[in-house]
C-alpha positions in Angstrom: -0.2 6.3 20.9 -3.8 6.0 19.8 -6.2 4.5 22.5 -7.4 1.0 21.8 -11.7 1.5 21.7 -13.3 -1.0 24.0 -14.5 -3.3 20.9 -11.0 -3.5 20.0 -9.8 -4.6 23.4 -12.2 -7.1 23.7 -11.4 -8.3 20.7 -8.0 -8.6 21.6 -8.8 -10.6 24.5 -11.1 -12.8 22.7 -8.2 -13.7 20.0 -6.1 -14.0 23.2 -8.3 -16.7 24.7 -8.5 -18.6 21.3 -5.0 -18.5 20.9 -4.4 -19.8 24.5 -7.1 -22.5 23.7 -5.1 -23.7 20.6 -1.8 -23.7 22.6 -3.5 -25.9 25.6 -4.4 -28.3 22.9 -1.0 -28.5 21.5 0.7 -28.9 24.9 -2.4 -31.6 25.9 -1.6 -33.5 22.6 2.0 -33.5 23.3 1.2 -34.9 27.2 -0.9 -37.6 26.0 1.5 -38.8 23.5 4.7 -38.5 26.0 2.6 -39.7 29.1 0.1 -42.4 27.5 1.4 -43.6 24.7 4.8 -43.7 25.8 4.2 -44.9 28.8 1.8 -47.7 27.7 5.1 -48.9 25.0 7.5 -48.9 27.9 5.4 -51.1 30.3 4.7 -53.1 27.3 8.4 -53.8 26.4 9.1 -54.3 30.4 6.3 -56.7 30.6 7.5 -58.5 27.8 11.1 -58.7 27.9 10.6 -59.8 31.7 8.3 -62.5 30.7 10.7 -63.5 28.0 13.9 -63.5 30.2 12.3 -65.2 32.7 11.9 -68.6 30.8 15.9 -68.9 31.2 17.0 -68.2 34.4 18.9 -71.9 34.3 20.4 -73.2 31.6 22.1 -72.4 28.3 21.0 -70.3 25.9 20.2 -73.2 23.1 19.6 -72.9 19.4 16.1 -74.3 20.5 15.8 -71.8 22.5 16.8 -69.2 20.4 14.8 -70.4 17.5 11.8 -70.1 19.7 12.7 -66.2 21.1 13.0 -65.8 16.9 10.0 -67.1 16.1 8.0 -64.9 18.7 10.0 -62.1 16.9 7.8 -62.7 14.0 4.7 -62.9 15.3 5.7 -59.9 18.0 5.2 -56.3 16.9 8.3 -55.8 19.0 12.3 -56.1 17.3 13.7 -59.2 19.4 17.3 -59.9 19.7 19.0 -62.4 21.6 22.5 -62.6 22.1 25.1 -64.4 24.1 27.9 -61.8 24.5 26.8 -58.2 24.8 29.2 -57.5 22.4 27.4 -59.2 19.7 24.4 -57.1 19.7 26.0 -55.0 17.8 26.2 -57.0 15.2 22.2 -57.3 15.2 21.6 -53.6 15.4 25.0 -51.7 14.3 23.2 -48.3 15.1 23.8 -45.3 17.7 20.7 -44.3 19.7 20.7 -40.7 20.0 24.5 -40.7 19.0 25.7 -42.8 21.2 26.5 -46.5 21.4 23.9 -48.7 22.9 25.9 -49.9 25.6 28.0 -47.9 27.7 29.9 -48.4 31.0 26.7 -47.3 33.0 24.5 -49.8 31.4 27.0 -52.9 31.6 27.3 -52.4 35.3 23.3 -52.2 35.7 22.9 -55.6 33.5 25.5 -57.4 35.9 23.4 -56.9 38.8 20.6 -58.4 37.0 18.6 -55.0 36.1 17.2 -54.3 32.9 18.6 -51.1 31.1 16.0 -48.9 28.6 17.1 -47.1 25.8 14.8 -44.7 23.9 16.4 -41.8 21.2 16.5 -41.0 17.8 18.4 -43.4 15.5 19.5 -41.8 12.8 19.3 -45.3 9.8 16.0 -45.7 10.5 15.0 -42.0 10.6 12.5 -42.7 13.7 12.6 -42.4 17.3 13.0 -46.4 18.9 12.1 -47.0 22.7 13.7 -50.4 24.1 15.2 -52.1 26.8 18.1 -54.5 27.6 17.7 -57.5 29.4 20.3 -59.9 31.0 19.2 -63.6 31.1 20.6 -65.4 33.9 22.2 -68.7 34.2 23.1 -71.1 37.2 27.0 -69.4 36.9 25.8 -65.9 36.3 24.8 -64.2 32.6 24.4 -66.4 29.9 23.2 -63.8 27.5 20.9 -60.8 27.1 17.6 -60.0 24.9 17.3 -57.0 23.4 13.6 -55.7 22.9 13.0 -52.5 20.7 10.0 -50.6 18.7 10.0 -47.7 16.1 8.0 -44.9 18.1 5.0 -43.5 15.7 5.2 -39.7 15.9 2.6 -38.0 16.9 0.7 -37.3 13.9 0.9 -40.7 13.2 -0.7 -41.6 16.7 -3.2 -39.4 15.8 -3.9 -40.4 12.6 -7.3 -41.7 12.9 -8.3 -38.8 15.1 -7.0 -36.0 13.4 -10.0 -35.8 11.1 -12.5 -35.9 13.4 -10.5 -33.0 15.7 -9.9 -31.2 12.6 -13.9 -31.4 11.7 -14.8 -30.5 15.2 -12.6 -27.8 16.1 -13.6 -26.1 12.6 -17.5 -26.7 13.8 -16.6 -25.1 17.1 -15.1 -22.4 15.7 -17.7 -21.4 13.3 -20.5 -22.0 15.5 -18.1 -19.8 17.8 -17.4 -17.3 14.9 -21.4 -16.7 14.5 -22.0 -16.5 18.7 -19.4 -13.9 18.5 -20.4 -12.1 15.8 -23.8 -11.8 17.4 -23.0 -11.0 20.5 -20.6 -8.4 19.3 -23.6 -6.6 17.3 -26.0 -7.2 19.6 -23.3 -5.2 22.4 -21.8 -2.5 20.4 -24.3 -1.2 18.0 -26.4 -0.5 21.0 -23.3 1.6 21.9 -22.2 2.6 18.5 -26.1 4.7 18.8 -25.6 5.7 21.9 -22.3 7.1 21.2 -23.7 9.1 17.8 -26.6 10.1 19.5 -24.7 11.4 22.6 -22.8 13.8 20.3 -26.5 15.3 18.6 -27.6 15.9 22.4 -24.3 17.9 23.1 -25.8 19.5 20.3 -28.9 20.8 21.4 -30.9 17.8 19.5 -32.6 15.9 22.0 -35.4 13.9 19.6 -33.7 10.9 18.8 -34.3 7.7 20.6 -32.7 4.4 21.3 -34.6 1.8 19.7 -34.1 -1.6 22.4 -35.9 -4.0 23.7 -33.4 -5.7 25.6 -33.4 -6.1 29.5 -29.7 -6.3 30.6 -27.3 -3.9 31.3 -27.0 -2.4 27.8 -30.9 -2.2 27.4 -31.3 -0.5 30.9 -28.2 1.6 29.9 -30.3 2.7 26.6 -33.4 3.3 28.0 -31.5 5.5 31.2 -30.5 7.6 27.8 -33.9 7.5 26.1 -35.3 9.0 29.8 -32.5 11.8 29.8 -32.9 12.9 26.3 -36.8 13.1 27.1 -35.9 14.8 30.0 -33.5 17.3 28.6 -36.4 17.7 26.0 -39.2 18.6 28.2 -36.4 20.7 30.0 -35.8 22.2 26.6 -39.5 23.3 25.7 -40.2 24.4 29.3 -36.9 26.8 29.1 -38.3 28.0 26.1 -41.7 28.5 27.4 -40.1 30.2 30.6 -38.5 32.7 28.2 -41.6 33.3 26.2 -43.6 33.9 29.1 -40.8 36.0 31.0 -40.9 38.3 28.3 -44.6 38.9 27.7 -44.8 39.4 31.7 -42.2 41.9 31.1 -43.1 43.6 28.3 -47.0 44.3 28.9 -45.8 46.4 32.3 -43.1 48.5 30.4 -45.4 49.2 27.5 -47.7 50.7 29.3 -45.3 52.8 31.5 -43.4 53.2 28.2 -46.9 54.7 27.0 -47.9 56.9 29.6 -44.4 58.2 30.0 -44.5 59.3 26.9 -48.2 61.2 27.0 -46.7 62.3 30.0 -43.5 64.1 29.0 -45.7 65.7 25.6 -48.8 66.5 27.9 -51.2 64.7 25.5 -53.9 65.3 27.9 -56.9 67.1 28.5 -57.6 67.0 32.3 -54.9 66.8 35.4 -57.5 63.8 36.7 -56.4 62.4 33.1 -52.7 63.0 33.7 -53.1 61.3 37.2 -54.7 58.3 35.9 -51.7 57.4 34.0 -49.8 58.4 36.9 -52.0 56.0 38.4 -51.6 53.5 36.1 -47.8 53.5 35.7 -47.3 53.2 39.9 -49.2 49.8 39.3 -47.7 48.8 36.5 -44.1 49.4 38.9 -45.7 47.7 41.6 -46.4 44.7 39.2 -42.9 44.3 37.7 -41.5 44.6 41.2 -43.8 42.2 42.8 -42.5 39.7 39.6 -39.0 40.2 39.8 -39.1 40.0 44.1 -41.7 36.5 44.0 -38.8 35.3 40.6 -35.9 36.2 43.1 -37.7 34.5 46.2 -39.0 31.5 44.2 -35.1 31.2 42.8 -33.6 31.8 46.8 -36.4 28.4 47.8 -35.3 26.2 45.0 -31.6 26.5 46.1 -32.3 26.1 49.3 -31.0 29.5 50.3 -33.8 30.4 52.8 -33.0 29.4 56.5 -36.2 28.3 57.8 -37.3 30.0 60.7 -38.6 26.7 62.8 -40.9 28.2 65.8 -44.6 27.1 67.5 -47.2 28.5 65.7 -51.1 28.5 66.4 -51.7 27.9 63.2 -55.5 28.2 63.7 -55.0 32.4 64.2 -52.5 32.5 62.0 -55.4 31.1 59.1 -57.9 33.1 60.5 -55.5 36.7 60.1 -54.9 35.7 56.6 -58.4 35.4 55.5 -58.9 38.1 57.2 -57.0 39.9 54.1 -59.4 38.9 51.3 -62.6 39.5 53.0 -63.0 42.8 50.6 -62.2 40.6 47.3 -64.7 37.9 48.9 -67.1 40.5 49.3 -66.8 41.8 45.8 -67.2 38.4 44.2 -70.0 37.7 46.4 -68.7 34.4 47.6 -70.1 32.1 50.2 -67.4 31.4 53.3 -67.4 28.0 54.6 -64.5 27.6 57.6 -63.7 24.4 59.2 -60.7 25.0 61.8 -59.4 23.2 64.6 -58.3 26.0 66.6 -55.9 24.0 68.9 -53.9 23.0 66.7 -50.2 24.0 67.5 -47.8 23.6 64.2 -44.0 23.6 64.3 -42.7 25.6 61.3 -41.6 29.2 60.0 -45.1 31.2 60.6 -43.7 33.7 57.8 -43.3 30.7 54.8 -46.6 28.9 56.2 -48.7 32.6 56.1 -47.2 32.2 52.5 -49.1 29.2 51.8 -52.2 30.5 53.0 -52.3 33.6 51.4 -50.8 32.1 47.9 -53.7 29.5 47.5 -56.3 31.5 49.2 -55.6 33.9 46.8 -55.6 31.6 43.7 -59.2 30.2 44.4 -60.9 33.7 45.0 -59.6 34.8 41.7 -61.0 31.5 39.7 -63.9 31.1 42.0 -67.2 31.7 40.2 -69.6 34.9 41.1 -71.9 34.0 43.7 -69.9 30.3 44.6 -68.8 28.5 47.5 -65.1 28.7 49.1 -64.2 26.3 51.5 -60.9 26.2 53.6 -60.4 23.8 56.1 -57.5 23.3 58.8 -57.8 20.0 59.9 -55.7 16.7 62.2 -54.9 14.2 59.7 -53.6 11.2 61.2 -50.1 13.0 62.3 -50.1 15.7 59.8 -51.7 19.0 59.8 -53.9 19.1 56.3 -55.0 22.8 55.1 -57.8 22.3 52.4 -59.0 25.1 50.3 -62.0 24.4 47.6 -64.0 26.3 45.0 -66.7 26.0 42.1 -65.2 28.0 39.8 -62.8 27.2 36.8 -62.3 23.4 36.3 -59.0 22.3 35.6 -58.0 20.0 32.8 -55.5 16.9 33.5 -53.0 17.7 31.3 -53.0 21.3 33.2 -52.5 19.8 36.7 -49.6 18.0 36.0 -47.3 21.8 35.0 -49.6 23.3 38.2 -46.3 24.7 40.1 -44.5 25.5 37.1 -42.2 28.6 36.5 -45.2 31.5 34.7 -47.9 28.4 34.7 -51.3 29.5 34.1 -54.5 28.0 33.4 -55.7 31.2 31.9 -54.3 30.7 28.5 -55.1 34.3 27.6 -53.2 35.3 30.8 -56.2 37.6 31.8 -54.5 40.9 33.5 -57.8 40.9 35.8 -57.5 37.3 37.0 -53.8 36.4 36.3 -50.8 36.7 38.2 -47.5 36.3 37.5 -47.5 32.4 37.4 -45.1 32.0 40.7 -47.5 31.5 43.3 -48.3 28.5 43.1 -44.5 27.4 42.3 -43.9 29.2 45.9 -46.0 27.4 47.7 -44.7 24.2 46.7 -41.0 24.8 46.9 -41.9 25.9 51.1 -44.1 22.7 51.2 -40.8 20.9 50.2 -38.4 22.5 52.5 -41.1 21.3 55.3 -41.2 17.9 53.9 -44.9 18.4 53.0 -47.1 17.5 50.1 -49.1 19.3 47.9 -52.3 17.3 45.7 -54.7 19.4 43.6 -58.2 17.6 42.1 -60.7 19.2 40.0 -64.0 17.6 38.9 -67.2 19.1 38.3 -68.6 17.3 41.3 -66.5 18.6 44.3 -64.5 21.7 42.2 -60.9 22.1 42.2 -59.2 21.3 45.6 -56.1 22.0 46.7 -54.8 19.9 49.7 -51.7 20.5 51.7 -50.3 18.0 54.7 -47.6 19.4 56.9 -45.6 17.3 59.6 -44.7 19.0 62.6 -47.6 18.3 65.0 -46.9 19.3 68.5 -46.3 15.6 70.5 -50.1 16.7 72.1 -51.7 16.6 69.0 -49.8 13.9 67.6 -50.8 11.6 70.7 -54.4 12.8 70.2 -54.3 10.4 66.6 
């Protein structure tokens, strides 16, 4: 059996509900005919034939009398018979109601006692449905005769008559102005859905360009623009992939063509001098050292995004710990001829993995001595703010363009376009460095300007309680 789509459900139900609708009316017409109208006959044929029997409770039933109960049969909209034996009234109206005789055993005993007896069925002479009533008229020595009041029942069409047109012009203005709400509403709903449905099957494609054009606020417009932010996402997800691969491969393949190289003037001795022979010797232990150092910071960088690292929580003076690791450029510092500026609180105590947080240090330290300018300024700074521990380090060397700064911790991210072998890494550094900053529940800010430099600016929690009371 095929699955009923959710426009054709709800279309179901609305040709449900409509259908329901028309029934109620029909079953509401039927109750106001059967309980107004009806009702409103019978209490008008008991009022009258009351009234009427009434004016003869003593007495005989004269031809004055009955010339007068005639008379108001003609002005009446009611059938008025008067009899004196019950028997006659058949003479008077010679039909069965509902197939039966209009008197019967039951009824005679009721109009003894003085009770009136109603009588409503289908006669089958006059083709119509009659509603009357017998009443007995009493005399000083018991019944002296009985009036017999009776209508023709409209039908209900007929009671209707005057209204039918204007339900008939209403109902068809309801449902058109219905018909057009619907319509709307069912374009406005599904086409929205219809797009998202056609344009779900091109992402599962690898096309991730297409938008849903929406202006709408509600649930469908939300639900459109949630899938305008994952195709954009999936995009951006798509180029970076791309760019990852790129850059994997020209990381890869500079090392390998230069140990492919040497190698090769190796094994056919295309040199002149053994110094010669051990500079590419020299050259192809660097070139190993580089592709391991890649592959080990891709492996590590993959291990702190999955969370895979247990981190080593422990005390740490984090002042020495700075210190020691500065201590490890101060021949690259040297060579570029840069100008140390230090500003460390040395009692600090930090509660973190001393390993992951030497990381940091040496990562970023590492980054600004290689774009620092000849003869500039470095600054690092190890500093209480408020109740976080904030590790600043600043240069004047390469400024950094916005754009740039938002992809800084990106997979092979560099801001050396020409990926520079002398200044550029492998692009996982920085990356590093944020993903331990995460699983520390730190944050990570860089600036560049031309006024201050570029800045990077790390806050760690994790303050011993003494410093933290010291805020």
């Amino acid at each position: 059996m095929k699955t009923l789509t959710l426009s054709k459900k709800i279309g179901i139900v609305l040709i449900s509900s409509i259908g329901f609708t028309i029934l109620f009316s029909f079953f509401f017409i039927h109750y106001l005919y059967s309980e107004l109208y009806l009702t409103s006959i019978e209490e008008s044929i008991v009022y009258q034939g009351k009234r009427t029997a009434s004016h003869y409770h003593y007495g005989e039933l004269s031809d004055e009398i009955i010339d007068k109960i005639q008379w108001y049969n003609i002005v009446s909209e009611y059938e008025i018979i008067v009899v004196d034996n019950l028997k006659d009234l058949t003479s008077y109206f010679p039909y069965e109601v509902n197939y039966e005789t209009l008197v019967d055993a039951n009824d005679m005993a009721e109009l003894e006692k003085g009770a009136y007896v109603l009588k409503e069925g289908f006669v089958k002479e006059l083709n119509h449905e009659i509603l009357g009533a017998i009443f007995p008229i009493k005399g000083e020595n018991g019944l002296i005769g009985f009036i017999y009041i009776y209508v023709p029942l409209a039908a209900v069409q007929d009671v209707f008559r005057g209204s039918i047109p204007i339900l008939l012009i209403v109902g068809c203005l309801f449902f058109f102005i219905l018909f057009l709400v619907v319509n709307r509403t069912w374009h406005s709903l599904f086409k929205p859905l219809q797009d998202l449905q056609r344009l779900s099957f091109e992402v599962s494609k690898g096309n991730y360009s297409n938008r849903i054009q929406s202006e709408r606020d509600d649930e469908v417009g939300q639900l459109t623009k949630a899938f305008n932010l994952m195709s954009l996402s999936l995009e951006q997800q798509e180029e970076r992939k791309k760019e990852f691969t790129s850059n994997i491969v020209h990381e890869l393949r500079t090392p390998l063509t230069y140990i492919s190289g040497y190698t090769h003037v190796l094994k056919d001795k295309i040199y002149s001098s053994p110094e010669e022979a051990q500079s590419y010797l020299t050259t192809i232990e660097k070139e190993t050292d580089r592709l391991t150092k890649l592959i080990t910071d891709l492996v590590e960088l993959n291990h702190l995004q999955e969370d895979l690292y247990t981190i080593d929580i422990q005390p740490i003076a984090i002042a020495q710990l700075l210190v020691d690791t500065v201590g490890l450029f101060t021949i690259h510092i040297a060579e570029k001829e840069l100008s140390l500026e230090l500003t460390i609180e040395e009692e600090l105590i930090l509660t973190a993995d001393p390993k992951r947080i030497q990381q940091i240090f040496y990562n970023t330290i590492d980054n600004a001595v290689k774009y620092s300018a000849t003869n500039g300024t470095l600054a690092i700074e190890l500093t209480k703010k408020d109740a976080f521990l904030q590790f600043r380090v600043t240069n004047d060397g390469i400024l950094i363009d916005d754009e740039d700064l938002e992809r800084i911790g990106d997979r092979f991210f560099r801001t050396d376009k020409a990926r520079n072998r002398t200044t550029g890494g492998t692009g996982l550094g920085l990356p590093i460095v944020k993903e331990i900053i995460r699983l520390h529940n730190g944050t990570f800010e860089m600036t560049s300007d031309t006024m201050t430099g570029t800045t990077v600016t790390i806050r760690l929690p994790g303050l011993s309680i003494d410093e933290q009371e010291e805020v």
